[in-house]
BAKE-131432 format. One record per residue (C-alpha): x, y, z; residue number from 1. Coordinates in steps of 0.02 Angstrom, whole numbers, plus 50000, padded with zeros to 5 digits. Last residue first. Example, Ala and Ser with C-alpha at 12.3 -4.5 7.8 and 13.67 -1.06 7.14 Angstrom:
REM residues 2
{u 50684 v 49947 w 50357 num 2};
{u 50615 v 49775 w 50390 num 1};
This chain:
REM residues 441
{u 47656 v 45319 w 46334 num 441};
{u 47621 v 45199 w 46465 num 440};
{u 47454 v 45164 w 46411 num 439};
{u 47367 v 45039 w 46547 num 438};
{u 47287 v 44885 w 46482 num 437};
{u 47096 v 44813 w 46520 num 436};
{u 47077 v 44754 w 46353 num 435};
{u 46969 v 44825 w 46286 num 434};
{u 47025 v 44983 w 46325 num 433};
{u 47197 v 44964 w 46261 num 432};
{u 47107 v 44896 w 46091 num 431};
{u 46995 v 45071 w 46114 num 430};
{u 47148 v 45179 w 46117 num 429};
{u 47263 v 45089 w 45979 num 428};
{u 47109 v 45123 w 45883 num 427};
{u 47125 v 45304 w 45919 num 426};
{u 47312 v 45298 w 45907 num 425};
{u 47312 v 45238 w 45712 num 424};
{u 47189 v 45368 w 45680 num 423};
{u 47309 v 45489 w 45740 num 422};
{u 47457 v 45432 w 45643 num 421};
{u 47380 v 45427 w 45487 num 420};
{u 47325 v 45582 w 45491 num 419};
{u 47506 v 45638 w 45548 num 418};
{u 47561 v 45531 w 45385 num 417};
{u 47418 v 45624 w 45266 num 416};
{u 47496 v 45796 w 45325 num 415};
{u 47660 v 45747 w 45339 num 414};
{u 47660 v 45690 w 45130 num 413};
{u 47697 v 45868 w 45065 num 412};
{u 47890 v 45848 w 45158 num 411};
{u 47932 v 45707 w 45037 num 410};
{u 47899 v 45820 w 44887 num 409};
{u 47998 v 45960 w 44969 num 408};
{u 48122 v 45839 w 44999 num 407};
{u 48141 v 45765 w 44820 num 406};
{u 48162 v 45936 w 44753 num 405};
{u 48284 v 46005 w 44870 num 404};
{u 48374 v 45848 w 44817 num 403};
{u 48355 v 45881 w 44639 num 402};
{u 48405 v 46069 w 44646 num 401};
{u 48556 v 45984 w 44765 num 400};
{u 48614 v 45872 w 44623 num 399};
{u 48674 v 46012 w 44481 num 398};
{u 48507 v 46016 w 44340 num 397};
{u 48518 v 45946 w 44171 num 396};
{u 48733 v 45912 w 44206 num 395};
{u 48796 v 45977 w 44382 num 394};
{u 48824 v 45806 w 44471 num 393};
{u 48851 v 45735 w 44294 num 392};
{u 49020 v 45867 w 44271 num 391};
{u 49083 v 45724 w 44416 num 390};
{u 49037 v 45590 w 44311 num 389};
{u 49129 v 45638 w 44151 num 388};
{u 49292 v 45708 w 44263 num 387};
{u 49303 v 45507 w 44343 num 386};
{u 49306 v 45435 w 44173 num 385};
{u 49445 v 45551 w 44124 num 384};
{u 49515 v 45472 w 44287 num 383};
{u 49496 v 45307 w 44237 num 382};
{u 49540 v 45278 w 44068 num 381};
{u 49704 v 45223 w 44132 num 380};
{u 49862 v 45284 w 44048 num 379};
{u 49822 v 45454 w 44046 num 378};
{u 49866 v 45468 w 44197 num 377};
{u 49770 v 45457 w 44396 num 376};
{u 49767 v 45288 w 44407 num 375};
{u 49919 v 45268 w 44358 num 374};
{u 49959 v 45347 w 44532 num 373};
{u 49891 v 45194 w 44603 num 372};
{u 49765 v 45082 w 44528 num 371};
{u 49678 v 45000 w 44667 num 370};
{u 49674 v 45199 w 44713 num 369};
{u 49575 v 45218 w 44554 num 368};
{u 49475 v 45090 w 44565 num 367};
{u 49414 v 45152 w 44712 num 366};
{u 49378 v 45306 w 44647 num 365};
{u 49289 v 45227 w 44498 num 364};
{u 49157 v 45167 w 44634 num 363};
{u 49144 v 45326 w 44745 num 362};
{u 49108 v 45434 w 44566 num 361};
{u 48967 v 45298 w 44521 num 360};
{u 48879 v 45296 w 44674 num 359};
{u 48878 v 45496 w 44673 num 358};
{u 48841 v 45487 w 44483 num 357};
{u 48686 v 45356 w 44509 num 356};
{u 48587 v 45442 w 44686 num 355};
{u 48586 v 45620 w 44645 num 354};
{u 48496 v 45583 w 44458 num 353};
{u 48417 v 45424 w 44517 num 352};
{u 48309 v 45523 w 44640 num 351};
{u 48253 v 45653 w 44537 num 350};
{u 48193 v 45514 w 44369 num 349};
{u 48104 v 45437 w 44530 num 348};
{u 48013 v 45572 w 44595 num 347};
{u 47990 v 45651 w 44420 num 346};
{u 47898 v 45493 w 44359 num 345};
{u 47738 v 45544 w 44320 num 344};
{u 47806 v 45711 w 44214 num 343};
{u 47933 v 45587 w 44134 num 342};
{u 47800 v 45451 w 44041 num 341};
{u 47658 v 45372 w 44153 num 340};
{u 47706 v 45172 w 44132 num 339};
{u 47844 v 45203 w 44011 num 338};
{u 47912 v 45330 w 44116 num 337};
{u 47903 v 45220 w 44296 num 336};
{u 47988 v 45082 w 44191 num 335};
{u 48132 v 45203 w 44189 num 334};
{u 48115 v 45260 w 44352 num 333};
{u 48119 v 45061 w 44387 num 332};
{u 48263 v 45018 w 44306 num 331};
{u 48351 v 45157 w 44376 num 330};
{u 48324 v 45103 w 44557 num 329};
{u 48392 v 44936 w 44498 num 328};
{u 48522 v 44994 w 44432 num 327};
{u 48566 v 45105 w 44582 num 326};
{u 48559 v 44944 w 44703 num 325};
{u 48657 v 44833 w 44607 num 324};
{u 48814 v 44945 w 44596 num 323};
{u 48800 v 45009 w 44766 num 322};
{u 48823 v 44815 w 44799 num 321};
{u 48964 v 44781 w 44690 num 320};
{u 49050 v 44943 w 44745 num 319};
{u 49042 v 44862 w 44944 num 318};
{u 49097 v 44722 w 44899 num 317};
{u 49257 v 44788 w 44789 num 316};
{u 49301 v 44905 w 44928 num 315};
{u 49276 v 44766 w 45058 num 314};
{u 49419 v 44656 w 44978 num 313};
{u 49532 v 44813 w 44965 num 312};
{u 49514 v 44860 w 45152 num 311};
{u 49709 v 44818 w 45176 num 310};
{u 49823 v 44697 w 45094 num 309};
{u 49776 v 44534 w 45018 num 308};
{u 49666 v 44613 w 44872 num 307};
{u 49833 v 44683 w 44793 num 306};
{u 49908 v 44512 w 44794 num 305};
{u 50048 v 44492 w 44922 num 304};
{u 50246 v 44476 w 44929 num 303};
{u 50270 v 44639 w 45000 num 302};
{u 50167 v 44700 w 44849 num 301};
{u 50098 v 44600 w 44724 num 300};
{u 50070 v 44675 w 44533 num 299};
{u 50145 v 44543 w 44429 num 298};
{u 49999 v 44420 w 44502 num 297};
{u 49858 v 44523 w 44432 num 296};
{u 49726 v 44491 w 44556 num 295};
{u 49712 v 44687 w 44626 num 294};
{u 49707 v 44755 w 44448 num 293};
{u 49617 v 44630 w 44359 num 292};
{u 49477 v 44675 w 44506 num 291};
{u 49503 v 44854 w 44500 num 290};
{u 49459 v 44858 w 44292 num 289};
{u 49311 v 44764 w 44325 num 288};
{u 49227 v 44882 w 44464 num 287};
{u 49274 v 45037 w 44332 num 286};
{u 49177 v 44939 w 44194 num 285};
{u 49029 v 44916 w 44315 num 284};
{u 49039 v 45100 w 44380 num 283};
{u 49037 v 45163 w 44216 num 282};
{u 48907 v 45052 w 44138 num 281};
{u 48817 v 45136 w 44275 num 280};
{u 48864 v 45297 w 44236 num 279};
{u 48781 v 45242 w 44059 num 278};
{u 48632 v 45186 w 44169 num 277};
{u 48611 v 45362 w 44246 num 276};
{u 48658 v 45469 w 44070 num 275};
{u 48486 v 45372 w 44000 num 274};
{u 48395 v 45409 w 44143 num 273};
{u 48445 v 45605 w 44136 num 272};
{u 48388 v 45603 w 43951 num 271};
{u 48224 v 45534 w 43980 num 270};
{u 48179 v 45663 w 44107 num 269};
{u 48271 v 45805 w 44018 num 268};
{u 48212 v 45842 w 43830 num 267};
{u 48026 v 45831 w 43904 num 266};
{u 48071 v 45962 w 44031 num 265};
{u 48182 v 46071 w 43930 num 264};
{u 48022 v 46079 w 43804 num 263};
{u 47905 v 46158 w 43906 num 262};
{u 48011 v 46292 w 43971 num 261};
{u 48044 v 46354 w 43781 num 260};
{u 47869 v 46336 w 43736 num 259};
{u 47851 v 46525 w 43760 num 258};
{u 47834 v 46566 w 43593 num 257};
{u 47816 v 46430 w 43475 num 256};
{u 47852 v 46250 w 43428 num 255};
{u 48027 v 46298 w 43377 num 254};
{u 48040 v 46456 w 43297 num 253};
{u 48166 v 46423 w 43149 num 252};
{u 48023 v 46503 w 43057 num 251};
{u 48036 v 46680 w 43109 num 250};
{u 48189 v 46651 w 42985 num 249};
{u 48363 v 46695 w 43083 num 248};
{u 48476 v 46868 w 43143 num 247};
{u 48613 v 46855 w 43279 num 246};
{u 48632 v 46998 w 43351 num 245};
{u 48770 v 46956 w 43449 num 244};
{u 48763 v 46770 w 43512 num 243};
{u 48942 v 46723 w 43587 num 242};
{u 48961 v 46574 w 43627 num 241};
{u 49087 v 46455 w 43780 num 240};
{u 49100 v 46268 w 43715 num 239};
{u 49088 v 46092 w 43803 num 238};
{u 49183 v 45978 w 43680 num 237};
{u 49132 v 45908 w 43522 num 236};
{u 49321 v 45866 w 43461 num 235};
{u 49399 v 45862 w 43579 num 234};
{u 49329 v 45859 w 43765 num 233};
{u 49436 v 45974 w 43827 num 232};
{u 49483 v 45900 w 43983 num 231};
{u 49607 v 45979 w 44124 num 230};
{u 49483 v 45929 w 44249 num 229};
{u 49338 v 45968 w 44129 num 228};
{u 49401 v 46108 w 44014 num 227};
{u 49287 v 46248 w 43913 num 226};
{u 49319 v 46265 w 43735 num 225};
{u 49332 v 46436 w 43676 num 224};
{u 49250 v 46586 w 43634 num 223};
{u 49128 v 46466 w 43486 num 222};
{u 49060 v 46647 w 43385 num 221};
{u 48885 v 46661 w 43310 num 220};
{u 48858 v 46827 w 43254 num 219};
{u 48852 v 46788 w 43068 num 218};
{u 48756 v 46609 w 43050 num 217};
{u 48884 v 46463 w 43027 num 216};
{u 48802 v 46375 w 43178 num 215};
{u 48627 v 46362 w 43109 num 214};
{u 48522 v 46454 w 43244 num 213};
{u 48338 v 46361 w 43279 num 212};
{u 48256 v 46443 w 43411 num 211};
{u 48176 v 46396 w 43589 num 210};
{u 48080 v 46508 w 43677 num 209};
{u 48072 v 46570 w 43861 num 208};
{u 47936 v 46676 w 43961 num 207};
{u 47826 v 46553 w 43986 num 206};
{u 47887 v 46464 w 44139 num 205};
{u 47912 v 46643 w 44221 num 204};
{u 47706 v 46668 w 44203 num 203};
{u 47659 v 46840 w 44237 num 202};
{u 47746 v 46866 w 44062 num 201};
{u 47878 v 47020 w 44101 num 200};
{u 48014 v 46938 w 44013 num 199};
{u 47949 v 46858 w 43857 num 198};
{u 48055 v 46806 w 43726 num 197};
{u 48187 v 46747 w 43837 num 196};
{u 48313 v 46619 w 43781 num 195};
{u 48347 v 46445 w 43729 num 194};
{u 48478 v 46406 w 43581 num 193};
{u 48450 v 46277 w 43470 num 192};
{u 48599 v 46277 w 43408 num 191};
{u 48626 v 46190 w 43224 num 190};
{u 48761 v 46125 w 43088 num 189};
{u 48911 v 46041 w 43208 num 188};
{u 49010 v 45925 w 43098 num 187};
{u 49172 v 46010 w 43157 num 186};
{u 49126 v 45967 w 43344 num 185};
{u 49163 v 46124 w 43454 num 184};
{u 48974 v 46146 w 43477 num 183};
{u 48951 v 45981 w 43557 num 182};
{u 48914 v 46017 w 43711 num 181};
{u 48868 v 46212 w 43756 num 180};
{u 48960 v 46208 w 43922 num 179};
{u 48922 v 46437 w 43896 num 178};
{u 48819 v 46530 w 43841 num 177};
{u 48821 v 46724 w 43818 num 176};
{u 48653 v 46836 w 43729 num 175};
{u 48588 v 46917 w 43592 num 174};
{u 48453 v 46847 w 43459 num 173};
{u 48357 v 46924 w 43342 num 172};
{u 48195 v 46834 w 43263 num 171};
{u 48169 v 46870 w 43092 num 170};
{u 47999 v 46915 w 42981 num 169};
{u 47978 v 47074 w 43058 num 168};
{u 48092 v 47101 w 43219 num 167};
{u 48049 v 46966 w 43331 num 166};
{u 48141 v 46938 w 43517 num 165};
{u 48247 v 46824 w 43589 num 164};
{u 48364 v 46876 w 43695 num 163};
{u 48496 v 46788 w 43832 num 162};
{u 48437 v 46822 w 43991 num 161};
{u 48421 v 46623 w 44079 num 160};
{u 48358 v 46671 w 44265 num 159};
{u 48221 v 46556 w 44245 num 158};
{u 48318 v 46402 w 44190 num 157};
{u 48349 v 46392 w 44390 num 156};
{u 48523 v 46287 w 44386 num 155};
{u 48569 v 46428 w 44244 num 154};
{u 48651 v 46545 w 44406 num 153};
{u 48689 v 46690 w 44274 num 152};
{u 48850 v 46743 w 44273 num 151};
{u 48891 v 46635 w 44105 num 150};
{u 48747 v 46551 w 44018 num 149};
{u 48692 v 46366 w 44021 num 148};
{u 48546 v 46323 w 43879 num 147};
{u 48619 v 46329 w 43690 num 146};
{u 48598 v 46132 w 43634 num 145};
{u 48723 v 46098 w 43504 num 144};
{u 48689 v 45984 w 43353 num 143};
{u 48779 v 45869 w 43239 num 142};
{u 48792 v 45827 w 43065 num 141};
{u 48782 v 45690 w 42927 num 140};
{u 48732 v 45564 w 43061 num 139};
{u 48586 v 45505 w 42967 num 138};
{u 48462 v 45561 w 43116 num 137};
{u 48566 v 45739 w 43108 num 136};
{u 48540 v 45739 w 42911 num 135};
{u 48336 v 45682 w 42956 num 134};
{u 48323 v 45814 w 43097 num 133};
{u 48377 v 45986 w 43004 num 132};
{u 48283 v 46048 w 42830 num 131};
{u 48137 v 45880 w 42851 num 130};
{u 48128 v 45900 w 43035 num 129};
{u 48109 v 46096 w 43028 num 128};
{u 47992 v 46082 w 42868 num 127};
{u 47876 v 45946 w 42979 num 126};
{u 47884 v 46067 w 43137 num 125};
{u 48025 v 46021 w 43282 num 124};
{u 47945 v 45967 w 43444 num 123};
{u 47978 v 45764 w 43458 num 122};
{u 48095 v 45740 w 43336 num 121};
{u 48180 v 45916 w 43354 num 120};
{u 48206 v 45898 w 43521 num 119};
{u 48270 v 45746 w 43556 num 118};
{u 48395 v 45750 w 43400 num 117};
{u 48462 v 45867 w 43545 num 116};
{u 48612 v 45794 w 43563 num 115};
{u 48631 v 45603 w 43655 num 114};
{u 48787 v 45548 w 43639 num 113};
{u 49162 v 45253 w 43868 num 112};
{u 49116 v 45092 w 43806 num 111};
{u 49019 v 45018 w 43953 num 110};
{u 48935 v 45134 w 43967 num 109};
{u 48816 v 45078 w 43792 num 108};
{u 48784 v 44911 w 43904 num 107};
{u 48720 v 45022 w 44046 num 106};
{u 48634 v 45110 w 43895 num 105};
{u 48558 v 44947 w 43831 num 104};
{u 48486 v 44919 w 43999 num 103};
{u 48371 v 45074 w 44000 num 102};
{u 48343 v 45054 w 43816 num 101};
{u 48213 v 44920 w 43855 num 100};
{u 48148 v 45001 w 44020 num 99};
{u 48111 v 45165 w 43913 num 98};
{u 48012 v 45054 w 43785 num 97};
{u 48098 v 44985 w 43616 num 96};
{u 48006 v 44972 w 43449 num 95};
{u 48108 v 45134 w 43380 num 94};
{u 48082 v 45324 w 43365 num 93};
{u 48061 v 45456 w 43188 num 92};
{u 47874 v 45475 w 43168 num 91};
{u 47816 v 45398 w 43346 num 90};
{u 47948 v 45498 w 43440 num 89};
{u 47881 v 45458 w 43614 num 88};
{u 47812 v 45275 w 43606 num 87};
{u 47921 v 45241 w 43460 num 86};
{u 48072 v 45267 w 43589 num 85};
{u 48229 v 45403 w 43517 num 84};
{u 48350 v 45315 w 43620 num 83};
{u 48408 v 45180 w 43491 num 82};
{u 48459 v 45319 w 43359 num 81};
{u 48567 v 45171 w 43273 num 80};
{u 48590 v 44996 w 43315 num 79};
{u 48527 v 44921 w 43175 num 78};
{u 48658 v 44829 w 43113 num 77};
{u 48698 v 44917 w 42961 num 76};
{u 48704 v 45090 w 43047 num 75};
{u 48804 v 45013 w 43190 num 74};
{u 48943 v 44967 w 43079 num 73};
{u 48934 v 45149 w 42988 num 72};
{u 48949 v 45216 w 43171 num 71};
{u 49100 v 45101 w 43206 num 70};
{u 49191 v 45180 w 43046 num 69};
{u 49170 v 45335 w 43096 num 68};
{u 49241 v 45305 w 43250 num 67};
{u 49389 v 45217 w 43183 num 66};
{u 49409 v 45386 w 43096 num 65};
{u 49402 v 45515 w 43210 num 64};
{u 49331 v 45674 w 43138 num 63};
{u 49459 v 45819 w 43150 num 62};
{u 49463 v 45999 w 43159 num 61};
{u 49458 v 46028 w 43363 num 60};
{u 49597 v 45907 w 43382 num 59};
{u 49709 v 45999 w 43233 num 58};
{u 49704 v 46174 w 43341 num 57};
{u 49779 v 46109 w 43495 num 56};
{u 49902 v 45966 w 43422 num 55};
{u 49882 v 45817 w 43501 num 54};
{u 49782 v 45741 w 43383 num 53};
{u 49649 v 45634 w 43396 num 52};
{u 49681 v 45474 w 43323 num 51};
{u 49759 v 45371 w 43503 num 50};
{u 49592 v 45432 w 43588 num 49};
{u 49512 v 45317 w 43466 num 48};
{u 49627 v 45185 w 43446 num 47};
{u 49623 v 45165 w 43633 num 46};
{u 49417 v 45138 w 43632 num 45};
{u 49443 v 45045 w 43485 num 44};
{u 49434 v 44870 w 43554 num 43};
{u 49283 v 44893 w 43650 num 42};
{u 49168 v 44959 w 43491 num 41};
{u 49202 v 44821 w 43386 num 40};
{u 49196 v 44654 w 43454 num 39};
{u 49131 v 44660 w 43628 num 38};
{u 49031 v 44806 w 43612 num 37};
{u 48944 v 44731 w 43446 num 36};
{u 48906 v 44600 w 43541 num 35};
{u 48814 v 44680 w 43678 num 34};
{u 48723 v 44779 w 43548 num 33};
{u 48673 v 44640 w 43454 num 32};
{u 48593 v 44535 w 43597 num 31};
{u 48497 v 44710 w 43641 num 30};
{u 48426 v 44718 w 43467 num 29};
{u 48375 v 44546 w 43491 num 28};
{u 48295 v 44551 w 43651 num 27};
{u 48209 v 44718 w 43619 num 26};
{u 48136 v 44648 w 43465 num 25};
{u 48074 v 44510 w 43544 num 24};
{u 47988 v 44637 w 43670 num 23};
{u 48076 v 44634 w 43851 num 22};
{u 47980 v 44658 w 43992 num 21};
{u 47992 v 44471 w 44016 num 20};
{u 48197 v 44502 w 44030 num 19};
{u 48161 v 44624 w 44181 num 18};
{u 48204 v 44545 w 44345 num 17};
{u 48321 v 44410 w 44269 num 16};
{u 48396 v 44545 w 44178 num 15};
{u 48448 v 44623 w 44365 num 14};
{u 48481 v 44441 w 44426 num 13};
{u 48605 v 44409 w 44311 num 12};
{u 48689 v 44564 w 44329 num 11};
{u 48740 v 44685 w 44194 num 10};
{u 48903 v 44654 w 44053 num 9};
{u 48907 v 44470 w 44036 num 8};
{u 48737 v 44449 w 44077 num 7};
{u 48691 v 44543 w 43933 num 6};
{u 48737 v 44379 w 43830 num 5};
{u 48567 v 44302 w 43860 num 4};
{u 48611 v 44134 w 43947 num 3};
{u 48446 v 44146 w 44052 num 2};
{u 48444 v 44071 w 44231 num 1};
């Protein structure tokens, strides 16, 4: 068995499974990662949430330091923009393949963003790179990605109405969005903002466009920060915006008009497999947290361990083995994309999006009761863990458009099976036949 030090955060027989899928590279960036977890990043997950203010206005206005600090580290080590993959992003990506990153996201879980850097590097023009993606690369800024809109039902990107239209040499935008991540954040520089530049196209997926709206632009107004649970999210948040007339360069066109469509679904397939193994990281950190819990002698009850009473024993088997079973059905969407990138792997990318946050919601949830009603405060970082994966479930599509997807996919195979079937039954025929045998059926 290998002695790579991801075993101490994933399952030894998971990176068993996949370690000779892994490029030297891959091994060593991944050996880094785990360590710098364990040293730097794990340890200031309290400072962190201890530095943002309380106050309502100052936690909206203020870059936490010890994270600032920790993305400096990573800088130096290397560990920096590891989900933009070479294969994809060839101008601005790294040596490591879906399957690579994959794991180093369940890792990445562990510890507690992907913006739409996505976009830009893989869509954006040469000027719009050069004037936008290299400060966001740098982490000098941050971006918000403008797709969910209040009273419209945004699960079907079709029904988006927010405006985009040309007037000369500008682009004019109207239009109200809202769980716009990131756009709180006081390092926040761009939207791209998704809307319709084409209603009455004959084709609905080419009826949207993507544009470029820096966020200090006049018309651009952050309502409010919307709450998760009681959440805010501080200091990137999930914001409500106002676009009212809002006027940019026919050059902050991204790829052109009617690409919009186009590029939400090579932002998303990627992107949802990444958020699955974090949730997994989740689940796994969750899992570990219960089992101090329920072995921690000063916590017996009635003169029993935790684990002694009750169904507790079977809770923790039970999340180890939903645990191994979504990672591995991750592991191989995301090998799936590296083998015939996102559009050949929509079955799986669809499955593991249902499958991963429900699995990961049932796990934390029984860490939580482990916990008691700590488990519940502020104390724990359970139940704000608990309010990330539930917004999942609705995150890049809410889990029953993927469902309904999966089934009608499933439901295009009868013809082929009930083909099957019947040639299946003739020979059964002639064997019965042969053999002198009565059908009884």
């Amino acid at each position: 068995m290998s002695t790579h030090p991801v075993v101490e955060f994933t399952s030894p027989s998971s990176w068993a499974m996949v370690e000779d899928k892994f490029s030297p590279f891959g091994k060593e960036t991944l050996a880094k990662l785990v360590n710098f977890m364990k040293e730097d990043v794990l340890p200031a997950v309290r400072v962190a949430h201890a530095q943002l203010p309380d106050d309502p206005v100052l936690r909206w206005k203020t870059v936490i330091p010890v994270v600032g600090e920790l993305k400096a580290k990573a800088k130096s080590l290397g560990l920096w923009n590891l989900f933009l993959s070479k294969a994809h992003y060839p101008n601005h990506g790294v040596p490591l393949t879906n399957l690579e990153y994959a794991v180093m996201a369940e890792v990445l879980g562990r510890g507690g963003q992907m913006a739409s850097e996505s976009v830009l590097a893989r869509y954006g023009s040469p000027e719009q790179q050069e004037k936008w993606l290299l400060p966001l690369l740098n982490g000098q800024t941050r971006s918000a990605f403008a797709m969910t809109e209040r009273f419209v039902s945004s699960s079907d990107a079709t029904n988006i109405r927010t405006s985009i239209r040309q007037e000369g040499d500008e682009i004019v935008i109207n239009g109200h969005k809202w769980w716009i991540s990131g756009a709180g954040d006081p390092r926040c520089a761009l939207h791209l903002v998704l809307g319709k530049s084409d209603p009455n196209n004959s084709d609905r997926y080419r009826q949207q466009s993507i544009v470029i709206v820096p966020a200090n632009t006049p018309g651009v107004t952050v309502v409010r920060p919307m709450k998760v649970f009681g959440y805010d999210d501080a200091p990137e948040g999930h914001n409500e915006i106002i676009y009212d007339n809002v006027r940019v360069p026919l050059s902050n066109l991204v790829l052109g008009w009617g690409k919009g469509f186009e590029i939400i679904q090579g932002r998303l397939g990627p992107g949802r497999i990444h958020h699955c193994m974090r949730s997994i990281g989740a689940a796994q950190m969750a899992l570990d947290l219960m089992i101090q819990r329920v072995t921690d002698p000063s916590r017996k009850t009635f003169g029993k361990y935790l684990y002694q009473h009750g169904t507790v024993v079977a809770d923790i088997a039970k999340s180890r083995a939903e645990i191994e079973s979504a990672r591995l059905l991750v592991l191989s969407a995301a090998l799936q994309i590296d083998k015939a990138r996102a559009k050949g792997a929509m079955k799986e990318i669809g499955i593991a999006k249902f499958v991963v946050p429900s699995m990961a919601l049932q796990v934390v949830d029984r860490a939580m009761q482990a916990f008691g009603a700590e488990g519940l405060s502020q104390d724990q970082v359970l139940a704000s863990t608990y309010a990330q994966l539930r917004t999942l479930r609705f995150a890049d599509g809410p889990d029953a458009v993927h469902i309904q997807q999966i089934g009608q996919r499933e439901l295009k195979r009868a013809p082929a099976l009930v083909k099957q079937t019947a040639d299946i039954k003739k020979k059964e025929k002639i064997l019965f036949e042969k053999y002198g045998l009565k059908q009884h059926l």
